[in-house]
N, C-alpha and C positions, 0 to 999 in steps of 0.2 A: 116278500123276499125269501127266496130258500135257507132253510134255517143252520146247513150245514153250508153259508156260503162262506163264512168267512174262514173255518175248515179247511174246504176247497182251493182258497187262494193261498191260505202256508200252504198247504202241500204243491200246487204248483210255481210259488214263487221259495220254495227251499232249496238253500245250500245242500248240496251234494258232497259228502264226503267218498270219495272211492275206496273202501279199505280194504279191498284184494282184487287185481288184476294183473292181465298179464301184457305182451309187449305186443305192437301190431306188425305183423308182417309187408313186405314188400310187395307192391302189386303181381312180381312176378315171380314168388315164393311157389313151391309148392304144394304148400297148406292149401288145400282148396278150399275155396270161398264157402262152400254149402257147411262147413266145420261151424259155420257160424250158427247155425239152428240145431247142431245134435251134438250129445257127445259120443256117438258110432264113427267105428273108422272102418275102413277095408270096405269091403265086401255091401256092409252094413249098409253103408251112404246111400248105396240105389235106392233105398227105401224113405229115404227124410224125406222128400217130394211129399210120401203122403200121410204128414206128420202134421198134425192141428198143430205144434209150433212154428213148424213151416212154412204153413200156409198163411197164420195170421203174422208172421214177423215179416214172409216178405211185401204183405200187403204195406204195411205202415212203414217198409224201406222203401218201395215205390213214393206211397204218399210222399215222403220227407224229399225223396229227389225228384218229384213230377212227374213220373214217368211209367207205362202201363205196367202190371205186377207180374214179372215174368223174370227168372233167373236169369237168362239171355242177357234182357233188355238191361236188367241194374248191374248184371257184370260188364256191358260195353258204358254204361252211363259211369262206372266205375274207373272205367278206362281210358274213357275220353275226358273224363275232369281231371285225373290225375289223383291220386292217392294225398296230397297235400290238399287238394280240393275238398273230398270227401271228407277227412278229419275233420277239416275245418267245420263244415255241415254239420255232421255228426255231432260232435262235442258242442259247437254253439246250441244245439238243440238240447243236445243233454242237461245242461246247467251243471257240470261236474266241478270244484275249483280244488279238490284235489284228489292224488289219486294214488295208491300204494301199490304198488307192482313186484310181485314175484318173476323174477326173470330166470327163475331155473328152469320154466319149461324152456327144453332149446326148439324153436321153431324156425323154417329156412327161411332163410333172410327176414331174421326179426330183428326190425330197428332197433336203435342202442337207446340208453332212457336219457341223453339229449336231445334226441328228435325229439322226445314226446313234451319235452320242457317248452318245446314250441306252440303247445295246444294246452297245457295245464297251467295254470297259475305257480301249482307246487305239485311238484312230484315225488314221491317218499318213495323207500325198496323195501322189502319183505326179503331176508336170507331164508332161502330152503337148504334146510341142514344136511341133507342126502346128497343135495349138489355139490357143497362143499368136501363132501368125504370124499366121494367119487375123483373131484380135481382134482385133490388130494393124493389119492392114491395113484390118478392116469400118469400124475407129472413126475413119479417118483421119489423114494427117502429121499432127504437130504444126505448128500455124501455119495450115495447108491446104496448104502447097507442095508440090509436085508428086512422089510416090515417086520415089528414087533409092535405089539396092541400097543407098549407102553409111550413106543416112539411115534405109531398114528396117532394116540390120543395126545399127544404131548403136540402137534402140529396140529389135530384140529382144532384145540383147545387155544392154540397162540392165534391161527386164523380168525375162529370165528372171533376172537376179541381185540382182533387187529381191524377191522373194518370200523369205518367212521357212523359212529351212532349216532351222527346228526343229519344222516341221510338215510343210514339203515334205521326204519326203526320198530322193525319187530323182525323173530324168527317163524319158520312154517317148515311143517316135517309132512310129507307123505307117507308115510307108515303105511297107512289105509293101505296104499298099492301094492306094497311089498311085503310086508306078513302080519297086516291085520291090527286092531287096537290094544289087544289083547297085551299092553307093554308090561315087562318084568321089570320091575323097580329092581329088583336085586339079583338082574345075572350076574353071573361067576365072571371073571377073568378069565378062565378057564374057556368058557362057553363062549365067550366074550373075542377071545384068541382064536378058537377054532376056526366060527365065524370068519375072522378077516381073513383066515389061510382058504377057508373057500374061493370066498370072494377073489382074491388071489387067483386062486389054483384054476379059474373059471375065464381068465385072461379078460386083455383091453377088447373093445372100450368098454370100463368099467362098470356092471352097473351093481348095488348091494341090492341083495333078497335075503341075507341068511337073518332069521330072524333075531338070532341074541346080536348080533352085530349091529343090527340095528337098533335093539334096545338101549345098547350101549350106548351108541349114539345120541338117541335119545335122550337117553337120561342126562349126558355130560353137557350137551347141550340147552337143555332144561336148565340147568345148574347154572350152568350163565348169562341165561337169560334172563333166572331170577335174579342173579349177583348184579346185572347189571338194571333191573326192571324192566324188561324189555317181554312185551307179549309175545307168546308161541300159537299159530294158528297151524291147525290141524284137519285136514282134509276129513273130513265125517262124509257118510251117507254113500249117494250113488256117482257112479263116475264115468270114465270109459272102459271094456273090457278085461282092460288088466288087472282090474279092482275087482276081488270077491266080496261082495257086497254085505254077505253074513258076517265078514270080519269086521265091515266099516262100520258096526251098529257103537254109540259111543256110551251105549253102559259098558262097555269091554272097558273104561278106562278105568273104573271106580277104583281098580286098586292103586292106581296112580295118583287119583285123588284122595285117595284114605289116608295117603305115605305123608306124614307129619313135615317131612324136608321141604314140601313142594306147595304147603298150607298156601303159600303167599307168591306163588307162581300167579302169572294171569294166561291162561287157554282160551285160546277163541273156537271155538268148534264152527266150522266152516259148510256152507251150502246145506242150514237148515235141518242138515244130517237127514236129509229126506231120502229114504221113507221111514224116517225113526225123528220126525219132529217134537212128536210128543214125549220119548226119550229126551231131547239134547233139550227140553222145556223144563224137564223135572227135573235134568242135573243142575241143569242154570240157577234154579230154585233152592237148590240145598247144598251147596258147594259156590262159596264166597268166591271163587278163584275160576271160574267157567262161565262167559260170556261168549254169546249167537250170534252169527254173520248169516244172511239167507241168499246173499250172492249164488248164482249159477239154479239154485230152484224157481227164484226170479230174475228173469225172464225163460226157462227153459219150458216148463209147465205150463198145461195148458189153464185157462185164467181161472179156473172152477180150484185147478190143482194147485195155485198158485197162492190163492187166499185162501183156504184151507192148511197150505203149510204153515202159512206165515199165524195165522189163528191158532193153530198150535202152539206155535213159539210163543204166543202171549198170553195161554192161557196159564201158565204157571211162571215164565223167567219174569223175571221184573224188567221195566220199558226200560230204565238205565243201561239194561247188559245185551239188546237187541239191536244189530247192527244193518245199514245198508254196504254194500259192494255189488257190482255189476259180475264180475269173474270173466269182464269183457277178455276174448282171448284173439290176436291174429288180428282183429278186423276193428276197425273205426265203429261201423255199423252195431258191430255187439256192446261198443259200449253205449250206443242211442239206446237199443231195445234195452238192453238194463235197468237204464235211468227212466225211460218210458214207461214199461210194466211195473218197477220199482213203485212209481208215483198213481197208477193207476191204483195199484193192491194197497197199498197202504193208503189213499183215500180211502175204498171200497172196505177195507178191516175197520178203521177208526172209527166211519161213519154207520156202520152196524155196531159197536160197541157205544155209540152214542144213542141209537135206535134201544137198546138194550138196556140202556140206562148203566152202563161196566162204567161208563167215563165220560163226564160233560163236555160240552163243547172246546171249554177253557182249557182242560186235561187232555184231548186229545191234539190241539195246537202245539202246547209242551211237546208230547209225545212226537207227533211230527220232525220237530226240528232235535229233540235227541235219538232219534229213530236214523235220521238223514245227514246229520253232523257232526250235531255234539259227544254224543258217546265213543265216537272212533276218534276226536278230536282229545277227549280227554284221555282216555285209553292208549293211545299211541302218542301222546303229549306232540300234536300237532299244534304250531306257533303260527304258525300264516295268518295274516290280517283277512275276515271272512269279504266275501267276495260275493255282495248282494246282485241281483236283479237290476238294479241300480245302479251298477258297478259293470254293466258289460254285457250277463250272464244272463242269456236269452231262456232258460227251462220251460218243461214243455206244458202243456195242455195238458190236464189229465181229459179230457173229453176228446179233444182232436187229434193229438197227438203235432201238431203243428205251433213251431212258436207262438205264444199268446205276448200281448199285449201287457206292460204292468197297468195298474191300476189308475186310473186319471185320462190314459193316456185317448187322445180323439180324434190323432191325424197318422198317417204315415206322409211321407218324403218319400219318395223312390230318386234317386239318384242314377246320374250318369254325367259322365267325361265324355265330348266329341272327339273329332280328331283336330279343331283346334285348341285343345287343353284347358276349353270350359267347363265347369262343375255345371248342372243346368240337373232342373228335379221338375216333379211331379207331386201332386199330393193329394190324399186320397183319404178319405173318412175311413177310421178303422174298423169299420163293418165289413165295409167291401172289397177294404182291402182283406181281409181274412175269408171273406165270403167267395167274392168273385177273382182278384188280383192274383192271389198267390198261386192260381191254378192257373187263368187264362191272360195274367200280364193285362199294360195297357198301351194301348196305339201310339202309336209314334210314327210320325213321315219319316219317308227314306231318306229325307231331305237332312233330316239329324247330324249327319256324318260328315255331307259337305261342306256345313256353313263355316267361316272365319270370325276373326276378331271381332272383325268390322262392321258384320252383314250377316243379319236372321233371316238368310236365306243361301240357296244351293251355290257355291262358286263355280265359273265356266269351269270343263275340262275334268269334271270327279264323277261324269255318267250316274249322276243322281238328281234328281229334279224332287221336284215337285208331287210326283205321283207314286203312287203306293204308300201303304202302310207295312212297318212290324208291329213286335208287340216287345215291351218292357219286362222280362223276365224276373220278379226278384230274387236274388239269394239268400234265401232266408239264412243262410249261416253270417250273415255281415250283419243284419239287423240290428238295431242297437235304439235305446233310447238316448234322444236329446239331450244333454245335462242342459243347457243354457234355454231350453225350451222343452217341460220336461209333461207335455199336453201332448208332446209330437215325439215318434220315431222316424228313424232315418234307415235305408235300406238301399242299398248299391243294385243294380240291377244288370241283367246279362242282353241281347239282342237277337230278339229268335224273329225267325221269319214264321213260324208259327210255336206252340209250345213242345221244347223239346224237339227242334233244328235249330241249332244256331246260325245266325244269317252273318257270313263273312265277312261284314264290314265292323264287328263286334271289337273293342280295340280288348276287355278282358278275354275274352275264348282266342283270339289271336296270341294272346300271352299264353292262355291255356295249352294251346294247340302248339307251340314252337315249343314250351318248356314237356310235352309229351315224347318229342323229339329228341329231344334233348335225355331222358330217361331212356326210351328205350332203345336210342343208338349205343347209348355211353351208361347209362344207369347213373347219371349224374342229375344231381339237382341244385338249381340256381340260387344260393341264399342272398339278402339285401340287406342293407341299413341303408338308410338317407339320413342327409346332415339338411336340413329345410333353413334356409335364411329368408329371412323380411325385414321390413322396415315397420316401424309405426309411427305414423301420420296423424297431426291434429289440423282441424279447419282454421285457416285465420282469413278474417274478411277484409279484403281491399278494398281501394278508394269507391271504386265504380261497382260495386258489389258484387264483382265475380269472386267465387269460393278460388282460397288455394288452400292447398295444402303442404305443408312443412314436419319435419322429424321432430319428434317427442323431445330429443336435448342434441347432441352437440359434444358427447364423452368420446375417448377411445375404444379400443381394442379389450374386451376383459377388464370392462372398467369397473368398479364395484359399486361407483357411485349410481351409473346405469342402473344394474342390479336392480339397487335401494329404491331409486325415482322408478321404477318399471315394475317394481316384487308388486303391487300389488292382482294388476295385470296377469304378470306373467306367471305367479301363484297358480291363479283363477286358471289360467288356460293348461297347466297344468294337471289340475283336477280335472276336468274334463275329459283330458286325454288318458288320466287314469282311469275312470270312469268310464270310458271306452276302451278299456282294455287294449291301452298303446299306451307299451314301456319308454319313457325317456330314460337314454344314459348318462345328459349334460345338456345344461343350456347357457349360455354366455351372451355377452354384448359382441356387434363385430364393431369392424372397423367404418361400418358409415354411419353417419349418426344419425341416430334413432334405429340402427340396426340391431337384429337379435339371430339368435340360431338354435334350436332344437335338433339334438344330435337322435336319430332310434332306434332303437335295441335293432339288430338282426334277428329274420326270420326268413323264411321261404317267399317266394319271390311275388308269389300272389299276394300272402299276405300282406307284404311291403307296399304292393303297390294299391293294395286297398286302403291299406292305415295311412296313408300318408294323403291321400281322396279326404279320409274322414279329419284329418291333422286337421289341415289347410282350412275346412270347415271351422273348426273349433278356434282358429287362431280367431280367424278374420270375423267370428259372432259375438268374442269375448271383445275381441277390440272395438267389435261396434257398441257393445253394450256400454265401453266406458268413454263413447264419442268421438273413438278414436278411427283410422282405417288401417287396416294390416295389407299391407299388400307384396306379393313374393316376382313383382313385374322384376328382368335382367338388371335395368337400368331403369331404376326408377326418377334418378336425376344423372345427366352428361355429367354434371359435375363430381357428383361422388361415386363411390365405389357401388360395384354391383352385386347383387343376389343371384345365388345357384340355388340345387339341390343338390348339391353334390351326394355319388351311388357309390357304395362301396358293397364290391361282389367278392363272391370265395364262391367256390364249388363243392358238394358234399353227396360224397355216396353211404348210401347205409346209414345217414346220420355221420357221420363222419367229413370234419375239411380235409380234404384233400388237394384244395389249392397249392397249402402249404409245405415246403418239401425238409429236406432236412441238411441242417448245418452241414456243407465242404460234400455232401452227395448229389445235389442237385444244383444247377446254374440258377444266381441271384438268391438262393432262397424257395425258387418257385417247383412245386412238381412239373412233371413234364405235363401231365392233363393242363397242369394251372398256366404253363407256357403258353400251349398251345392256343388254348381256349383269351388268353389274353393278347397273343399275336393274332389272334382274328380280328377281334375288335379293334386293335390296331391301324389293322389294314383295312378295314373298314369304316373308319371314324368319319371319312369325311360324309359319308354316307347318313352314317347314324346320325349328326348332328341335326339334318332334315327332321327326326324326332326330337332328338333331346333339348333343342335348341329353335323353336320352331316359328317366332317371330321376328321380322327384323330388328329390331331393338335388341333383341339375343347376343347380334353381334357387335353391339356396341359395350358388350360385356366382356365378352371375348379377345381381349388385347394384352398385348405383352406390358410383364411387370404388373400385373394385376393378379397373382393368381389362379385365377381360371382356362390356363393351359391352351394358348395361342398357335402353338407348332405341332406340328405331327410327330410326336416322339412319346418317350415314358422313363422314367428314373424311379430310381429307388427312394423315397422321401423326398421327392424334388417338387415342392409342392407348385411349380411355374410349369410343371407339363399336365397334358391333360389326363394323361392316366398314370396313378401313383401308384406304387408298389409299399404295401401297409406294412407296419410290425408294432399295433399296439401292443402298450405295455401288458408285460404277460406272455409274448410270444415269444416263444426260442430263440436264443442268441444266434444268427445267421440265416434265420425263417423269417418268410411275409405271408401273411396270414390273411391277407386282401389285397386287393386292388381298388382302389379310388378314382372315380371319372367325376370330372369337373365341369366338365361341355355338358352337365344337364340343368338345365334348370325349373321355375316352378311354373313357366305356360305349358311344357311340357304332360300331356298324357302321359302317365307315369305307366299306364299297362303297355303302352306302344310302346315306349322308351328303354322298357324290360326287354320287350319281345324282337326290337332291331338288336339291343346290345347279346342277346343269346342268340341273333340267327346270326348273327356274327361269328361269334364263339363256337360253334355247331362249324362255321367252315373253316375256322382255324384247329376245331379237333380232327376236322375229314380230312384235312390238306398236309395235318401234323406242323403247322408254320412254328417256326423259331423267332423267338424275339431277336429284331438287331441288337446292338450295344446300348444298355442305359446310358441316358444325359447325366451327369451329374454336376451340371451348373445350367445359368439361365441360358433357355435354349437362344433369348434375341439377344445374348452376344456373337452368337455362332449362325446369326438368321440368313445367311451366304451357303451355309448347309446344311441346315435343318429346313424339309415341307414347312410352310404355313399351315393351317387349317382353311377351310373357307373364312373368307374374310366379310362373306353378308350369306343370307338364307337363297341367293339365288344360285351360289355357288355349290352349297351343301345340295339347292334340288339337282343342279346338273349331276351333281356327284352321284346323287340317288337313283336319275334317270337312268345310269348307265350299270349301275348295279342289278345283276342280274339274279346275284345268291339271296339279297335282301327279297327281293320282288317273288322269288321261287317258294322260300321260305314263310316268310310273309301272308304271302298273296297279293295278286297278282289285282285285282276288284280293289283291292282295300288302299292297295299300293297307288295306284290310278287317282282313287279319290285326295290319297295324304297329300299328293303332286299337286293336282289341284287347285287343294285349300293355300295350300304354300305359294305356288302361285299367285295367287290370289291376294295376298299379304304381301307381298312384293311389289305388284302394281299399286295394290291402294296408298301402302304408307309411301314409295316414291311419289306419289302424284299431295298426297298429303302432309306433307313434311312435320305438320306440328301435333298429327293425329297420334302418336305412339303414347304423348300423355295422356290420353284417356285410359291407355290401358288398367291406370290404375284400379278402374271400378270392374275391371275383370277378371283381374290377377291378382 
């Protein structure tokens, strides 16, 4: 056995702490994507092409997206998944669980640090103290009186200590940029004043260069960083052009460090201070208050130059005060490569100072995990619960660079959803799944797509037989290990007609592909929660030995006693779900007995409609495990009440909801995008319901006085229509902060189910439609003027067939097939009448 193997596994099964980054821009920012491999701008750029970081970074961005290694190719692969896509990718690969971000770079359209709450477990801010002057000074004195140093510093000073230090938790000056290390602990006032009349005298938009101004700065800054113990990191080493690089060398600081006030400051010297590693090694060394971050040297440097820096940094700092960060900037991708080359070079250092006999095997394991977590953890008194391997968190290969597998583990699962809303997998020895699978997929008949409930085979009338193959694509950003079977991973899969096309009958790249539409018509993107209802089911054996099955008890609504008799259950299935990284907000008993509901956090619409794939998994393995059966069928008994999934949408640009409008300026609460886009779906509904709603038994859910929204209308809280108009607690008095659809449930393909209600939305934004008047009572008092909805799935297909925008939108292949299969579910269970309870073993 390789003797540095157990080495090798910390380092590729290690928490990742991020402790300096920056925000990712919008796919349709400015910032050009090649920003991602240099730090050259202008002129410069034509040249990164034939840059050894260029070359090997975008080799291993191909690798990670499948796709030939060609700027082109991974900016249209870019493109075509959508920006929510590739983070997703990225970051799963990365194994990052948290991550600190300086957002003073201002980049065009760079997402706000909500969006990124959607990809990090935890996300912490870094104040750049330059930014703050700058605001400062753009937005003008208070009052308008005329800047006086005493009155700047009296407002920088209330700013920087007005910001919440349980989100910010350190300071970062650029100095380096603007006039070099070289800080004067003891400018004048005088010097100090001039300074800001410069700056001043230099007009908007503001930027500081004068050097005692800045020192000023500096120092007052300092000062309450210590008052408050909060680290200061500092831009050291080499940068982009505007940095004179002889200034960034960081023995220029010593006299900052000499200065007795500042003994007990904590400075982080940032990016390795390369080409002065050996410098920022030897301050680290003899000055208690100066700890190393090598962010932006790794990954930028070529890998010769890269372990060489980082070897520096350890041949004099102590391993407590050496840091990881990525200095990922603009792009998803910079924060892979980060975490990628990060885990490479620190194998490749550790494992030569164990060659060398510097530090045992045991000493270098330590090393690793305070090199990768713990020290930025302690340093920036990061509190978040760590976020194992085990816990969700796919990291990479140091060898491959391609998710590896944790430890034990000897099967994958490839999964997928047809278009009858079965989960159905594959499984594959973890050899070949990493060897062969993850590059070339595996076979699948076209026949996949067509089949129903009823029948493991093609339905007439969806022009899919029997003949030809695709191939199973996985994504490896879904990956994840089993908690309840922890020998096996699990892995969601895409539908390519070879690798790298995707074959139109795909129900995820169908979501893909409308929510791209959906961006670049409106620059709007789709966010979800689902609310998942079930029931749980124990066997009891009848006379004649046929199994039945009956609800676990018999409680109400929120009943506590539920709870109690089901905690231990629903504990378990909980953990799971944590351990797959799927947030619940609330789970409660409903109203039928032995029912439950798992309410889940909102995210972006892919991700939603993958987590809820993996839920559904976890419910129904934890309930087999305690002999029970989870099943999420509409109606799983005539007699009692039924299970939804009920969707709850908002619309968000830039990170930003935007669904929601503002108190007495906008009608209902709603913005006018959030109008529009919700009188689509409206007008659409009957249509939609062919996905969300997609076996006959659906509609025996579907009836008035039941809550699951029988009529074609929408009210404000009116939980008896099908689309609700939200204002969880928290939102603005006069605001609704979502909308609620109730006509979905859990046979539903939740990626189709996304992608009808957005190609909806899309022609209520093109057409600008206005909502009628909200219901605000039960609409079947007034069922003389309110639509019905369809009253069975043959009515929803008619609705469908005549639907042209869905089918445009859609497609037109795929649309054909969903008909179909519906179809098809229609005839059999009429001719069957007692068949819909078998559904339970499929739903």
């Amino acid at each position: 056995m390789d003797q540095y193997a157990a080495l090798k596994a910390a380092v590729e099964t290690a928490e990742l702490v991020d402790a300096h980054a920056h925000n990712i821009v919008a796919l349709d920012s400015t910032f050009p994507f090649i920003s991602c491999f240099s730090e050259a701008t202008g002129d410069a750029l034509s040249a990164v092409p034939h840059t050894i970081n260029f070359k090997r970074s975008l080799k291993e961005i191909s690798q990670l997206y499948g796709a030939n290694s060609s700027l082109d190719v991974v900016q249209e692969y870019r493109s075509n998944c959508g920006l929510e896509s590739v983070t997703s990718k990225c970051l799963a690969a990365a194994g990052i669980s948290a991550v600190l971000i300086d957002n003073g770079l201002q980049l065009d359209k760079m997402l706000n640090i909500e969006w990124h709450k959607n990809f990090f477990p935890y996300v912490g801010r870094i104040l750049r103290i330059e930014h703050v002057a700058e605001r400062i000074l753009g937005e003008g004195s208070p009052g308008g009186a005329p800047w006086t140093l005493d009155l700047f510093t009296k407002s920088f000073l209330d700013s920087l200590k007005s910001y919440p230090f349980c989100s910010f938790v350190g300071f970062k000056s650029i100095a380096a940029y603007r006039s070099g290390l070289e800080i004067n602990t003891n400018v004048s006032e005088k010097d100090a004043e001039e300074g800001l009349n410069e700056v001043l005298r230099a007009g908007k938009p503001v930027r500081i260069a004068n050097k005692n101004f800045i020192d000023h700065i500096f120092i007052r800054a300092l000062e309450v960083a210590q008052s408050f113990d909060l680290p200061l990191q500092i831009h050291t080493g080499f940068g982009d052009k505007d940095l004179d690089l002889r200034l960034s060398n960081p023995l220029h600081l010593r006299s900052l460090l000499e200065d007795n006030r500042f003994s007990k400051s904590r400075i982080v010297l940032l990016h390795a201070s390369y080409p002065f590693s050996k410098e920022a090694s030897y301050l680290a060394s003899v000055y208690s208050q100066v700890y190393l971050d090598f962010g932006l040297a790794v990954p930028k440097l070529s890998f010769h130059g890269m372990i060489s820096s980082v070897k520096e940094l350890l041949e004099l700092a102590p391993i407590k005060k050496v840091m990881f960060s990525t200095d990922a900037c603009g792009f998803p991708e910079s924060y892979y490569l980060g975490a990628k080359k990060a885990r490479e070079v620190i194998f490749s250092v550790l494992r030569d100072a164990c060659i060398n006999e510097d530090l045992s095997v045991a000493e270098s394991i330590v090393a690793v995990k305070d090199i990768f977590s713990e020290n930025a953890r302690n340093l920036y008194k990061i509190t978040t619960v760590s976020k194992s391997v085990e816990n969700g968190i796919a990291p990479l290969s140091v060898k491959s660079g391609v998710n590896t597998s944790a430890q034990g583990v000897a099967f994958v699962r490839i999964l997928w959803v047809d278009a009858s809303g079965q989960h159905r997998c594959r499984v594959v020895p973890k050899k070949r799944f990493h060897d062969v699978v993850t590059k070339n997929g595996v076979g699948l008949t076209c026949a996949s797509m067509a089949m129903s409930s009823h029948m493991d085979g093609p339905a007439d009338g969806t022009n899919l037989t029997g003949v030809g193959e695709i191939s199973l694509i996985p994504d490896l950003s879904t990956k994840r290990l089993i908690p309840w079977a922890k020998e096996q991973e699990m892995v969601l899969a895409d539908m390519h007609l070879k690798p790298g096309t995707p074959w139109e009958y795909c129900p995820r790249d169908a979501l893909r592909r409308v929510s791209k539409i959906l961006k670049e018509e409106f620059n709007l993107v789709m966010n979800v929660g689902f609310e998942n209802e079930f029931f749980l089911l124990r066997s009891v054996q009848v006379v004649d030995g046929k199994e039945n099955w009956l609800p676990i008890d018999a409680t109400p609504y929120c009943s506590a006693a539920a709870a109690d008799a089901a905690f231990p259950i629903l504990s378990e299935i909980m953990a799971c779900l944590q351990s797959l990284n799927i947030s619940v907000e609330q789970l409660h008993a409903e109203s039928g007995n032995g029912q439950f509901e798992f309410a889940f956090v909102y995210t972006n619409c892919k991700n939603s409609a993958d987590n809820i794939v993996f839920a559904r998994e976890a419910i129904r393995a934890v309930a087999r495990k305690h002999g029970l059966l989870a099943t999420f069928v509409p109606k799983y008994s005539l007699a009692d009440i039924g299970s939804g999934s009920h969707v709850h949408i908002s619309l968000s640009e830039n990170g930003q909801n935007v669904f929601m409008g503002r108190s007495g300026e906008t009608r209902y609460g709603i913005s006018k995008v959030g109008e529009e886009f919700m009188a689509g779906v409206l007008d659409h509904l009957p249509s939609i319901l062919a996905f969300t709603a997609p076996v006959p038994n659906s509609y025996d859910r579907i009836q008035p006085n039941t809550w699951s929204g029988a009529y074609l209308c929408w009210g404000v809280e009116n939980k008896e229509a099908p689309l609700r108009a939200a204002s969880p607690p928290g939102t603005p008095d006069g605001s609704v902060s979502n909308f609620e659809i109730k006509a979905f449930d859990g046979c539903a393909n939740p990626h189709l189910g996304l992608a009808a209600i957005m190609a909806a939305g899309i022609d209520g934004l093109r057409r600008k439609l206005a909502l009628p008047e909200p219901i605000d009572c039960n609409p079947h008092d007034f069922k003389d003027k309110v639509a019905r909805l369809p009253k069975s799935l043959a009515e929803s297909v008619e609705a469908l067939e005549k639907d042209t925008v869905l089918r445009d939108l859609i497609g037109e292949k795929l649309l054909v097939a969903i008909i179909g299969v519906r179809k098809a579910e229609v005839k059999y269970y009429s001719e069957n009448k007692d068949a819909w309870k078998n559904l339970i073993y499929k739903y």
